[in-house]
N, C-alpha and C positions, 0 to 999 in steps of 0.2 A: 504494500500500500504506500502511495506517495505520499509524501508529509509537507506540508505547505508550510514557509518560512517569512519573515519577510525580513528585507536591509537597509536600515537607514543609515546615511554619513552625508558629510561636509566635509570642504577641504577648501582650500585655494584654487581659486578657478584656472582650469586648463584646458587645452586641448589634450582627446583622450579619454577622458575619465570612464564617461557611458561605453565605449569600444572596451576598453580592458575591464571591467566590471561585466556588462553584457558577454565577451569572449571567456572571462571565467569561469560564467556560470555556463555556458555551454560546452565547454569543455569538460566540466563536472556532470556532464549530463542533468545536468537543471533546465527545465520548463520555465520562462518568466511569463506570467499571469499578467501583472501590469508591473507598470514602469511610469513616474512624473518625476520629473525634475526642475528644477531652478538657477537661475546664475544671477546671483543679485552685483549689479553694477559699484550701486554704494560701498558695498561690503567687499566686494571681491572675491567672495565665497562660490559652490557652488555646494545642491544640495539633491540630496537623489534618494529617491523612497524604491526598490522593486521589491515587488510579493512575487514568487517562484517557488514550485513546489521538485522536491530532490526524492530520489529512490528510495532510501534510508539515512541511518546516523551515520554512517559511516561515511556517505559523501558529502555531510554536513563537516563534519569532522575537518575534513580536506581541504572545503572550502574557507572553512575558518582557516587554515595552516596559509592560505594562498592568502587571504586578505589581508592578513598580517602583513605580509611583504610586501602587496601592494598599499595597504596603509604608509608605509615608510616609504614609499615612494614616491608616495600623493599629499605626505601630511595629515591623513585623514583621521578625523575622528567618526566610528563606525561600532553600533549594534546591527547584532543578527537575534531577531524574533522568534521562536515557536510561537507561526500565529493560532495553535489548538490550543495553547495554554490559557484559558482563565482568568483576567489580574482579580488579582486580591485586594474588594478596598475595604478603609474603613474611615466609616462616614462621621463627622465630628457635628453637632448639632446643637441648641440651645433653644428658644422659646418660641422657636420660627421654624414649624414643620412642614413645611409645601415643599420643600427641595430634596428634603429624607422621603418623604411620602412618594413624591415620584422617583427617586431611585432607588426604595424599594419595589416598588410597582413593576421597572422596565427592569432591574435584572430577575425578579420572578418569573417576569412573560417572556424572560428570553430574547426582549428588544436590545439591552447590554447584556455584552458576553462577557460578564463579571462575577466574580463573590461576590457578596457582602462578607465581611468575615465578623465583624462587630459593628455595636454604634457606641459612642464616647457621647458625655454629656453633662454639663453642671446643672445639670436640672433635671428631674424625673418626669418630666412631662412626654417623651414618649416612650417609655419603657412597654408600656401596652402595646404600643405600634408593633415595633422593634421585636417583641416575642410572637405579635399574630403571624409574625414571617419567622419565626425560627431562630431568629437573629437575636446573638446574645447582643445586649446593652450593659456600656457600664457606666455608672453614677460616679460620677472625678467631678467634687464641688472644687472651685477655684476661691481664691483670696489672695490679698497682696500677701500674706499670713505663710502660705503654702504652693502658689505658683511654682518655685520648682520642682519640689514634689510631684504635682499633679502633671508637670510635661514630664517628669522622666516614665511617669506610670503610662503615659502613651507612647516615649519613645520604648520604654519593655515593651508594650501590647503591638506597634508593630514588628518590633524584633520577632515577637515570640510566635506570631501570627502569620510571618512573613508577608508583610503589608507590598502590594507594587504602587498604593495609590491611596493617600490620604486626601479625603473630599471634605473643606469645609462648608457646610449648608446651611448655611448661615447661624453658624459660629461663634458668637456675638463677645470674642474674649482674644485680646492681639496677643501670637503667639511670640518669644521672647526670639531675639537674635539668635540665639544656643540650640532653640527647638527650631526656627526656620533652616538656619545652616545643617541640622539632620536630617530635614527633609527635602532640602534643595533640589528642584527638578522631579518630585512626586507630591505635590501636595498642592490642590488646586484648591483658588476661593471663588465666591459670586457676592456680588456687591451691586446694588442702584447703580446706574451709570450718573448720579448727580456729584458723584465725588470729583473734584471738589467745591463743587457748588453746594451741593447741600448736605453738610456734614452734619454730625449731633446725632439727635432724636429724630423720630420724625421724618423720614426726606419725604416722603409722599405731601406730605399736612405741607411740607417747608414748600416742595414744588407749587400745590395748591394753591398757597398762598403767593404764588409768583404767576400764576398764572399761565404756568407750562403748558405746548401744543407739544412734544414730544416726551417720553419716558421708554426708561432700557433697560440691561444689566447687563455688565461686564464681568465674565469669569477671565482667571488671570493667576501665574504659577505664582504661589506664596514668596515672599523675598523678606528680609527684614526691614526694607523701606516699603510702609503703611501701603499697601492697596495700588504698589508703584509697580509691580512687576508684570513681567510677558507677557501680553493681551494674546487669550488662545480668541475668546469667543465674543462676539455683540450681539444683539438685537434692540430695536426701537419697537412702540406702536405710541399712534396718535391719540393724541387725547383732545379735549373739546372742552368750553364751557358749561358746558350743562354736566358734565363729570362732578363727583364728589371727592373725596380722600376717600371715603372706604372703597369708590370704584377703582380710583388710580392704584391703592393697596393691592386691590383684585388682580387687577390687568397685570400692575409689578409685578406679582408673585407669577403668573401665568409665565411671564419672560425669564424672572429669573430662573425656574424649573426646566425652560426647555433650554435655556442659552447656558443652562450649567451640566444638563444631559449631552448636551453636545461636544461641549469640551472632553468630557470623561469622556466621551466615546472614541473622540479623536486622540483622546493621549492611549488609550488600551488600546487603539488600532495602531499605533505606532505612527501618526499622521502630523509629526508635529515636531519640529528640531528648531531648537533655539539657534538666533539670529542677531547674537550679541543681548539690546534687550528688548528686541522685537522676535516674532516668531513665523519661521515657515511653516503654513499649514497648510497640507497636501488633502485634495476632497476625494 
C-alpha cells in the first residue's frame, strides 16, 4: 500500500530547486499528487509544498538520506509529513465557548483530521462540553499568585500528550514569554480583528459605539509580542445600523469559529511556512 507524504521547505531562491526536488522524488519512485510553490521577490526566499505518495518506509527513509544533501546545497530549511498521521491538539479555552464548540464538532464529524487530546481551562464552564465528547478537561485556575505553575502544568500536558498543536479559543489569559518561546511555531490564537482599535473589554459594544460597517477575526501563531505574530487567517462581514452589540457578538463569534477552523486546518495540513513574520499559505 502506498503511503502518502507530504514536503515542505524554503530556501534562497534559485534556479533548480523544483527540477532537483521533482527529479528526487522520481527517482525514488515517488508519485507527486500536487505541487505549489512561491518565490517571494521581497524576501528572496522560495517556498515549495509537494504531497506524493512513496511505496513504503523504506523509500521514505532514502529520501530523507537525499534531502539532507540537497538541503546543504540549497540552504534549505525542510519537513517531511506522514500526511495519515493525526495532529494532536489541545485546545486552551476560558469563558468564551463558540471556538471549542466548533472544534469539537468538526474533529468529531471528521471535517478536521485531528485529536483533540484535552481541553485546559481556568474556568469550569465547559467541562460538560468537553466530557459529552470524551475529551478529558483540565481545570488550571490562573493568578498573578501561581502563573508559573499553571504554564508549566500545560507545558507537562503537552509533553506528556504529545501535543502537535496548541489552539487558543479564546483564551482570555497572555501566555508568559517562557510559555510562548515552548510553543513557538504550534500554538495558534483568534482575536476580533479591532486590535488595535478596540482593545479592553468589550470590542463588539466599543465597535458599536463607533459605528462600525465592517467586523472580522484574525487567527495568528502565538509570539510573545501581544496578538503581533504571523497572520495565518482573516475574515470580514458587514454590519449595518440597525445591528445591535448582541448581533455584532453573534456574527463575531460566527467569524471567529470559522476563520480559527481554518487556520488549524491549514497548519495540520502542513499549508503554511513562515515568511520571516508574515506567512506563506499554500490552499
Amino acid at each position: 500500500m502506498r503511503a502518502n507524504h507530504i514536503l515542505t521547505l524554503s530556501c534562497p531562491d534559485r534556479t533548480g530547486i523544483v527540477y532537483r526536488v521533482s527529479g528526487l522524488l522520481f527517482e525514488a519512485g515517488c508519485n507527486i499528487l500536487d505541487s505549489q510553490q512561491y518565490g517571494d521577490e521581497d524576501s528572496g526566499r522560495f517556498f515549495l509544498r509537494v504531497n506524493f505518495d512513496s511505496r513504503d518506509d523504506a523509500v521514505i527513509a532514502a529520501v530523507r538520506e537525499r534531502l539532507q544533501a540537497l538541503a546543504a546545497d540549497y540552504a534549505m530549511d525542510w519537513q517531511l509529513h506522514d500526511a495519515r498521521r493525526r495532529a494532536r491538539l489541545l485546545v486552551l479555552v476560558s469563558r468564551q465557548g463558540h471556538c471549542l464548540n466548533d472544534l469539537l464538532f468538526r474533529a468529531h464529524s471528521g471535517q478536521l483530521n485531528v485529536d483533540i487530546a484535552a481541553v485546559v481551562s481556568n474556568h469550569t464552564d465547559f467541562a460538560g462540553l468537553s466530557a459529552s465528547y470524551g475529551i478529558p478537561f483540565h481545570h488550571l485556575p490562573v493568578g498573578a499568585d501561581n502563573r508559573a505553575e499553571q504554564e508549566a502544568a500545560i507545558v507537562a500536558l503537552v509533553e506528556r500528550e504529545r501535543i502537535d498543536l496548541v489552539v487558543l479559543a479564546r483564551y482570555m489569559q497572555i501566555l508568559s514569554p517562557a510559555l510562548c518561546d515552548a510553543l513557538a511555531g504550534r500554538a495558534i490564537n483568534i482575536h476580533h480583528s479591532f486590535l488595535p482599535s478596540f482593545k479592553g473589554a468589550q470590542p463588539y459594544h466599543q465597535a458599536y459605539a463607533r459605528g462600525v460597517k465592517i467586523i472580522g477575526a484574525t487567527a495568528h501563531y502565538v509570539t510573545s509580542d501581544l496578538d503581533e505574530g504571523p497572520i495565518i487567517e482573516q475574515d470580514v462581514a458587514r454590519v449595518d445600523h440597525a445591528m445591535t452589540p448582541r448581533d455584532l457578538v453573534r456574527l463575531g463569534s460566527d467569524i471567529e469559529s470559522l476563520v480559527l477552523a481554518r487556520a488549524v486546518r491549514r497548519h495540520v495540513e502542513h499549508r503554511i511556512l513562515l515568511n520571516g513574520h508574515r506567512t506563506v499559505v499554500f490552499r
